[in-house]
N, C-alpha and C positions, 0 to 999 in steps of 0.2 A: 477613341482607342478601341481597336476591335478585342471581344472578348474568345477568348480561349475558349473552344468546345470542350463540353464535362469530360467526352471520352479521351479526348489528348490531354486533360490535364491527369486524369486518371492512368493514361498509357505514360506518362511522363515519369509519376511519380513509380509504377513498377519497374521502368528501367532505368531508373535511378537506383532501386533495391539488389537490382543484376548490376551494374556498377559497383556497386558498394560492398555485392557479396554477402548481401545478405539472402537470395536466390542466386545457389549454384547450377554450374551447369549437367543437365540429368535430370533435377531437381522437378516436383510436379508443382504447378502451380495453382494456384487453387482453381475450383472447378467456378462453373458462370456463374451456378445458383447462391453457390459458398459468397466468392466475392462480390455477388450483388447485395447480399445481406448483410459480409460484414463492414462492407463502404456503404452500403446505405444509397446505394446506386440503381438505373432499373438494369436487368439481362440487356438489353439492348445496349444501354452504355458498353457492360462489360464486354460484349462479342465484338463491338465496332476497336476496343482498346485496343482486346488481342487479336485482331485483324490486324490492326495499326501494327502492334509489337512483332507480329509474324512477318510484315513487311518490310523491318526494318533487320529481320534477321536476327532478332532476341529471344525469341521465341518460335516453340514447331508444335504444329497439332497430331496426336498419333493418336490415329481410327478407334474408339473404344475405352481408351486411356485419359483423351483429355488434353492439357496444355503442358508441353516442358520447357525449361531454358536452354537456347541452344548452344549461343556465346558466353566464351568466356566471362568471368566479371573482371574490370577495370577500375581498380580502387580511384578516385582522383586525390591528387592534391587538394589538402584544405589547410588553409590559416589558422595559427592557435589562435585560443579564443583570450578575447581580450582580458585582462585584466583589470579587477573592480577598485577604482582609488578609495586608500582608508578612511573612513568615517572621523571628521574633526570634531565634530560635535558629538558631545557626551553627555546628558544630563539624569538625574535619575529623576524623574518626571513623579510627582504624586500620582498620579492615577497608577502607577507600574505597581508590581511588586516582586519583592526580594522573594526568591522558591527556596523553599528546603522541604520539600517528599521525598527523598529518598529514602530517608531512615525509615518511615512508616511504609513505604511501597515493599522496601525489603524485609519489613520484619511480615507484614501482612503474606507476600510471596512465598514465605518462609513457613507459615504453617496452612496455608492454598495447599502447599505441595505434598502437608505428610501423609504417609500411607493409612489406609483405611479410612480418610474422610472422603465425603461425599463431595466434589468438585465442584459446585455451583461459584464458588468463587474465582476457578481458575482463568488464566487468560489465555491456555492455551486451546487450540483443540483437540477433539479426541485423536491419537495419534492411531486407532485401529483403522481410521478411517481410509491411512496412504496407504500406497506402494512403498513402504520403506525399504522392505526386503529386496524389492526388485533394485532398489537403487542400491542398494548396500552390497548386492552380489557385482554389480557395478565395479560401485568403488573399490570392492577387493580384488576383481580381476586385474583394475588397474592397478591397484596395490602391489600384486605379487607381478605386476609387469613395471616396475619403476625403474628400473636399471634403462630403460628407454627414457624416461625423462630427464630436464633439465635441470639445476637447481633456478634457474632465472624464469621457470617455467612458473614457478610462484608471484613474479612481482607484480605489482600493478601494470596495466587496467584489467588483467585477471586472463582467462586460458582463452586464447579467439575462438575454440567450439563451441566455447558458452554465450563468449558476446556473442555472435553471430545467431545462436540459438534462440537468446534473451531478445534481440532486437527482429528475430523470423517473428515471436508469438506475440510481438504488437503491431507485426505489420499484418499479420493473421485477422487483430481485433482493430483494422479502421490506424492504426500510427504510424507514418514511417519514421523508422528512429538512423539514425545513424549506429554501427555499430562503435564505433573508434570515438561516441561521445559519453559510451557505456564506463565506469569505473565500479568493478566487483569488490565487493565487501563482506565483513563478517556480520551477517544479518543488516535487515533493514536499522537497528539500534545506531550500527555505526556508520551507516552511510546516514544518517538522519546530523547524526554530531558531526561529521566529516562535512555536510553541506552547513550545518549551522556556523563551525569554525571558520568556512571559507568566504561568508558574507559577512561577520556583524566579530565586534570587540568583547570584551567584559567591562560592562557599565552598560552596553547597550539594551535598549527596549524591543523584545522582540514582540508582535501578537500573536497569541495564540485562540483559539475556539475556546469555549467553558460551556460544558465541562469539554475537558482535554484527554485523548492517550496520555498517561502519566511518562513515558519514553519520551514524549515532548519536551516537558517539564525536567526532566532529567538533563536532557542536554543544554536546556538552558540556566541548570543550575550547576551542573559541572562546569561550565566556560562564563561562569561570575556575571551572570545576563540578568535579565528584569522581563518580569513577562505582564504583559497587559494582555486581561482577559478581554474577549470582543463577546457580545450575547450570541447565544448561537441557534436559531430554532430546529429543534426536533424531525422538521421537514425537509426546510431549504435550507440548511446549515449556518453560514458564518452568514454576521448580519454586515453586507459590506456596505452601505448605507454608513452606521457607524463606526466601523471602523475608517469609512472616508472622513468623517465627521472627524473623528480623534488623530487623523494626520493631519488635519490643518489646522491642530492645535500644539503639535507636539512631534518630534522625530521619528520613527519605526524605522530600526533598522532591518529588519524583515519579516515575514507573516509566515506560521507552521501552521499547516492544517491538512485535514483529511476527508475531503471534498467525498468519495465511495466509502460508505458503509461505517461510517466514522465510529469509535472504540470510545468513550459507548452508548453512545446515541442511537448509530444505525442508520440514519439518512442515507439516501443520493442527491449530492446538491445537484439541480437543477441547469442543463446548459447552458442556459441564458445568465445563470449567475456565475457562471467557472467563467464565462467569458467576460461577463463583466468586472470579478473580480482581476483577471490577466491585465485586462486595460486601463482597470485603479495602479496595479505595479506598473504599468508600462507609464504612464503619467509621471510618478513619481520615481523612478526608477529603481522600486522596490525588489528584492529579490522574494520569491515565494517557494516554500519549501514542502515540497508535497506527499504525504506520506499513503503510498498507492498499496498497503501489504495487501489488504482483503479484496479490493478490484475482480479477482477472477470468482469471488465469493460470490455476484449477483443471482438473484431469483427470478429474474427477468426475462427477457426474450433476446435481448440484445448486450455485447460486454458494453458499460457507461464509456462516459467519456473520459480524458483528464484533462488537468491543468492544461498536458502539455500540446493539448491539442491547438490551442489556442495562444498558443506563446509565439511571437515573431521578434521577439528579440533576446529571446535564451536566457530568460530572468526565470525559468522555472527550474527548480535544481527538484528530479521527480526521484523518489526512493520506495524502493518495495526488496522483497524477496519469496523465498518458496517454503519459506517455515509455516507459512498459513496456508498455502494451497496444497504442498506436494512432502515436503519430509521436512521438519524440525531441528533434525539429528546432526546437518553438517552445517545450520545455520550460513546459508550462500544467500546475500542479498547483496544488489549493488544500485546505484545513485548513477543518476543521466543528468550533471549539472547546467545543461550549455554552458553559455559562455562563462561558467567558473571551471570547466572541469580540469583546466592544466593546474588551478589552484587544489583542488580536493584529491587529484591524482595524487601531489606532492605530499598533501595531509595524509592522503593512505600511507606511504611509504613512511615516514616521519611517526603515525601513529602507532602501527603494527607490523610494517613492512613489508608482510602479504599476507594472502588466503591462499590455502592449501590449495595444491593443484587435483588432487586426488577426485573428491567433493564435487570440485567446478567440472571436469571432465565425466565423472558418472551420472550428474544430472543431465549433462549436455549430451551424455548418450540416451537415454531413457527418453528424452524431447524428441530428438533422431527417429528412434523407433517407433513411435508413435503411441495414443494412449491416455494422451496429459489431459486432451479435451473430454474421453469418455468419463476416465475420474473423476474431471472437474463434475464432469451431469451430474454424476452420482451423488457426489459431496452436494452441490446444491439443492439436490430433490431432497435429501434427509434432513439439512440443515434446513430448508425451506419448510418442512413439517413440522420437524421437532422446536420452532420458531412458535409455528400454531399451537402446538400442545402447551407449552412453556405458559405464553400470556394467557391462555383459556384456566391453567391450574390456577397461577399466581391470585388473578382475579377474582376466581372463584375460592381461594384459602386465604387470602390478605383479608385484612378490615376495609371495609367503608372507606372511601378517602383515597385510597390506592390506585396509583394510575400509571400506566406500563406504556415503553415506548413497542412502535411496528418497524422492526430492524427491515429494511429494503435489502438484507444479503447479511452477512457477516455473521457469527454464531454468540451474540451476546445481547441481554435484553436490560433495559435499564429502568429501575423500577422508580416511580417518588414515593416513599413510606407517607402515611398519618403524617402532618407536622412534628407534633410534638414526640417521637418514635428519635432515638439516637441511634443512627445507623452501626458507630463503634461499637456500643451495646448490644447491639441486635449482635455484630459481628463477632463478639467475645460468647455469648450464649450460645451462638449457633456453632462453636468450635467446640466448645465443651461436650455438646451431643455430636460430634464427629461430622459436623455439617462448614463449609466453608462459601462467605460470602462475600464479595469486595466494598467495602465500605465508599458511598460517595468521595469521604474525603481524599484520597490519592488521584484527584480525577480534578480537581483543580489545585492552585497556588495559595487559595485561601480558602474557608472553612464553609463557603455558602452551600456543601452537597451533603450540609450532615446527616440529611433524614430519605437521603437516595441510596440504595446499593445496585451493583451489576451482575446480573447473573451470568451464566456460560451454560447454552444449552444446544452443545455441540455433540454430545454423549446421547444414545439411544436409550430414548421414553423405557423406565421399567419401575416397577413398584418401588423399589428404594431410592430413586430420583422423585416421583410421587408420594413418597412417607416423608422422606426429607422437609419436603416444600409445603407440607401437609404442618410439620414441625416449626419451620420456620416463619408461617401464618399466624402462628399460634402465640411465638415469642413477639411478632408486632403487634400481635393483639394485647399482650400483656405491657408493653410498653406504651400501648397507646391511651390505656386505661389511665 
C-alpha cells in the first residue's frame, strides 16, 4: 500500500480545517516558519502543502503578507457519535476507595482565600498577571449591545465564535479538533463532572493519579464513584504498567488524569506514554478523561502533546479552560468528548442549561485580536523564574529531609516535609501567622500525603513571600523536632 507524502497529509489535514471553518476565509494562515514548528514538520514540507493548497484553490499567497484562505468553508455532514452501552457490572473492589474531601478541600479553600494572608496555599494564580480588563471591557461592550442577541444564544455546545476560536488555538499547537465536537462549560470543574457523568455509574471504579487535583476527586464523590489510586512518578506520571496490571484483575470504568503539568506534581508525561497509555483504553475500551487546564502553562520550547493526540477512536473525553491561562473571572471552559459528546451535550443542558453567552463571546474576541500567545510568553517566563526562586528558598529554609518537586510548567511546587512533620499541623500554624498552605491531604482519597503540602508560587518573588517561607521552615523545623 503506498504511503501518503507528509506534505499531502499535512495539506490534507489544513483543508479539512477550511471545511470545517475553523480557517475562514480572508483569514492569514500561519506563516512556513510558525507551522514548521508547530507540526513539527521541516519548511520544505510546509511550502510544498501550501503549494498543494494554492493549487487546489484553498488557499492564495499575497506578496509580503504571506498565506490566506481563499474559499469558502464547507462544513460536511458528520454522524453522531455513537453511544456508550451501560456498565452491567458493578462491584466495589477492595483495592477502591470510597472519597469524601470535600469537606476539608472547602474548609481549607475557605481560609487559602481570606484577605491578608500570604497565598502559598492558594490554587489559583496570581490574577495581576491577565488581560482581565481587556476582556471585561469586552464583555461589557457586548453587554450594553444585548438587545442583538438571542436568548437560545446561551444553550449548549456554547457561542460558534468561541468554538471555532477554542478549536483555531489547537490547531495553532500541532491538533486538529473538530469545532462541532467542542461542548463549552462553566470552567474545566464542570466539564470534568459532565465527561465523568457521561461514561461510568455510581458504584463504579474510576483511576485516578496519586497524588490527584482534588477536582478529580470531587467528581468522583459527588456521582457516588470509588476511585482507585494508580502510583504516579513525579517525572513520567501515571504508572500505566500498573494500572494495566489492576485492570486484569478488576473493572475501571474509566481513567482521570492530567498528563501536562499535573496539580501538584508538575510533570509532563512523556509521549511515548500518552500513547501508550490511549492504547491500554483503546484495548480495553476504557474512556480517559483528560484534564488539559495548565497545557498552555509550558516552560518549554514547544506546546506538549495530549491525550487527544493519539486517540483514534474518540475514548478521550479532553477538558481545560481559560481560568488558568487568560481570566478566572467568567470561568469559560468546555470538554471535547468524541464519541460521547451528544451524551455530555445532553448533561450540559440537564445540569445547568447554559453558559452565558456574554463571557464566551468576549474572550472569542480578545483571541480574534490577537495577543493570547504574547501573554501566554509572559506568563511562562515569570512563572518559569519564580518556579527557580521557590525550590532554591524552600531548600534552603526547610529541614534536612526536605525534597521539592521541578514543576515542567504550571505555577505550584509540591514539597515532602521530614516524615515525621504533620502537614495539617504545619497548616493550622501557618494560618495563625497569616500564612496559607495546602495540606497533602486534599490531594488524595486517603491519608498517605500527610507530611507533603503544595505551594503556589505564581505571585512575584518579594520579601513577604521570602519572610513567609522563612516562617514556614521554621514551624517544620519544630515539628520535626
Amino acid at each position: 500500500m503506498a504511503v501518503t507524502p507528509l506534505y499531502k497529509q499535512f495539506a490534507d489535514q489544513l483543508a479539512a480545517s477550511i471545511r470545517d471553518g475553523v480557517l475562514r476565509p480572508g483569514e492569514r494562515v500561519a506563516s512556513v516558519r510558525i507551522a514548521s514548528q508547530q507540526h513539527k514538520v521541516s519548511v520544505t514540507t510546509v511550502v510544498r502543502a501550501y503549494e498543494l493548497l494554492e493549487s487546489r484553490g484553498l488557499i492564495e499567497s499575497h506578496p509580503q503578507s504571506g498565506y490566506f484562505v481563499r474559499e469558502p468553508a464547507q462544513p460536511a455532514d458528520k454522524p453522531a457519535p455513537a453511544r456508550r452501552s451501560a456498565r452491567q457490572d458493578n462491584p466495589a473492589w477492595q483495592q477502591s476507595t470510597e472519597v469524601d474531601v470535600s469537606r476539608l478541600v472547602l474548609a481549607t479553600l475557605k481560609t487559602i482565600q481570606q484577605d491578608g494572608t500570604v497565598p502559598l496555599g492558594s490554587p489559583y494564580p496570581n490574577p495581576a498577571l491577565f488581560p482581565s480588563q481587556r476582556v471585561a471591557q469586552y464583555a461589557g461592550k457586548i453587554t450594553r449591545n444585548a438587545s442583538q442577541s438571542s436568548v437560545f444564544d446561551d444553550l449548549p455546545p456554547g457561542h460558534p465564535d468561541l468554538l471555532r476560536q477554542i478549536a483555531r488555538r489547537y490547531l495553532e499547537n500541532g491538533l486538529k479538533v473538530d469545532p462541532e465536537e467542542i461542548v463549552v462549560t462553566v470552567g474545566a470543574t464542570e466539564a470534568i463532572n459532565l465527561c465523568l457523568q457521561a461514561v461510568a455509574r455510581p458504584g463504579d471504579t474510576i483511576a485516578v493519579e496519586t497524588p490527584t487535583f482534588y477536582a478529580m476527586l470531587h467528581a468522583i464523590e459527588r456521582l457516588g464513584m470509588r476511585a482507585l489510586e494508580i502510583p504516579t512518578d513525579p517525572q513520567r506520571g501515571i504508572d500505566v504498567g500498573a494500572l494495566e496490571a489492576l485492570m486484569e484483575t478488576q473493572p475501571v470504568a474509566a481513567c482521570m488524569v492530567m498528563p501536562n503539568f499535573q496539580n501538584p506534581l508538575g510533570f509532563q508525561m512523556p509521549d511515548a506514554e500518552k500513547e501508550r497509555l490511549v492504547r491500554l483504553a483503546e484495548r480495553h475500551q476504557m474512556p480517559l478523561i483528560e484534564n488539559g487546564v495548565y497545557s498552555e502553562l509550558y516552560y518549554g520550547n514547544a506546546h506538549p502533546s495530549s491525550l487527544k493526540n493519539y486517540d483514534r477512536e474518540g475514548l478521550v473525553l479532553h477538558c481545560s479552560s481559560f481560568s488558568k491561562s487568560l481570566t478566572s473571572a467568567y470561568r469559560i471552559g468546555w470538554a471535547m468528548p468524541g464519541r460521547y459528546r451528544a451524551q455530555v451535550e445532553k448533561l450540559k443542558f440537564l445540569n445547568t442549561l447554559a453558559t452565558p453567552t456574554a463571557p464566551q463571546r468576549a474572550i472569542a474576541e480578545y483571541l480574534t485580536q490577537g495577543g493570547y500567545e504574547r501573554h501566554l510568553r509572559r506568563v511562562r517566563r515569570a512563572f518559569a523564574q519564580q518556579r527557580d526562586l521557590m525550590r532554591h528558598f524552600v531548600l534552603r529554609f526547610f529541614p534536612q529531609g526536605t525534597q521539592v518537586s521541578e514543576p515542567e510548567g504550571g505555577y505550584v511546587l509540591w514539597v515532602e516535609l521530614p516524615s515525621g512533620v504533620d502537614a495539617m499541623e504545619l497548616y493550622r500554624r501557618s494560618l495563625a501567622l497569616g500564612i496559607t498552605v495546602a495540606p497533602g491531604r486534599i490531594f488524595a482519597a486517603t491519608n498517605r500525603y500527610s507530611h507533603f503540602i503544595r505551594l503556589n508560587y505564581s505571585y512575584p518573588w518579594s520579601r513577604e513571600i521570602e519572610q513567609a517561607l522563612k516562617l514556614v521552615g521554621k514551624l517544620v523545623q519544630e515539628l520535626a523536632d
